[in-house]
N, C-alpha and C positions, 0 to 999 in steps of 0.2 A: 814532268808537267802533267796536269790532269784537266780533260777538259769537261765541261757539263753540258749534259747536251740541251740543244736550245729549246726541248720541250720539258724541258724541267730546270731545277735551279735544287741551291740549298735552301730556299724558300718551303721549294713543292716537294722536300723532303721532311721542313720541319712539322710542314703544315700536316702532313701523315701520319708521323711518331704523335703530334698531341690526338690525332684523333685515334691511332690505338688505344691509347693511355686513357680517354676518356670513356669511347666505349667499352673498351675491357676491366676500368679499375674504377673509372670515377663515378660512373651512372650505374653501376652495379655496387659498390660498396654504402656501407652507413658510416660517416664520420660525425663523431659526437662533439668533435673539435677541432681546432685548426693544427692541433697540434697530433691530432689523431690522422690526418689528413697527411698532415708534413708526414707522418711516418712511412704512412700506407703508400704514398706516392715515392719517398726513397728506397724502401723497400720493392718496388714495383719497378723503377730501374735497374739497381742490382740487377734484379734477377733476370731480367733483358739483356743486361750488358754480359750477364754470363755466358750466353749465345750468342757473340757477336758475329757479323754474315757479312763478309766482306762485298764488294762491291768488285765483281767481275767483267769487266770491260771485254766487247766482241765483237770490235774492230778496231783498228790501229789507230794512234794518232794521225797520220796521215790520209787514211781513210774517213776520218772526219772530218779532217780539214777539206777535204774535197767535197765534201757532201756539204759544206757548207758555201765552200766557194761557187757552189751548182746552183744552192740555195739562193746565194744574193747575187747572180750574175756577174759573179769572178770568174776571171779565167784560171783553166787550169795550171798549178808550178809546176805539173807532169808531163 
């Protein structure tokens, strides 16, 4: 199981990657077409997903469930 933490989402992960994408590829590039566009933009993932950076978690399930139960005035299962 994987949890996310309550100050982010896969929302506030998408919302990230397009603003890399935009300011790294799309406001710096010239597309003369939409199909020049499609390109530059597939090619612009590729080569991101070549380096892909895992997501290293540094605390335990447990340990977040308690910060959470602390959070919303749960008692602790400990």
């Amino acid at each position: 199981m994987q949890f996310t933490p309550t100050s982010s989402s896969w929302l506030n992960q998408a919302e990230r990657w397009f603003g890399e994408i935009t300011a790294k590829m799309l406001r710096r590039g010239l597309h003369r077409s939409v199909h020049a566009l499609e390109a530059d933009i597939r090619a612009w993932i590729s080569n991101w997903n070549q380096d892909p950076t895992p997501l290293a978690w540094t605390k335990t399930a447990d340990e977040i469930l308690e910060s959470l139960g602390r959070a919303h005035g749960f008692p602790s299962s400990g």
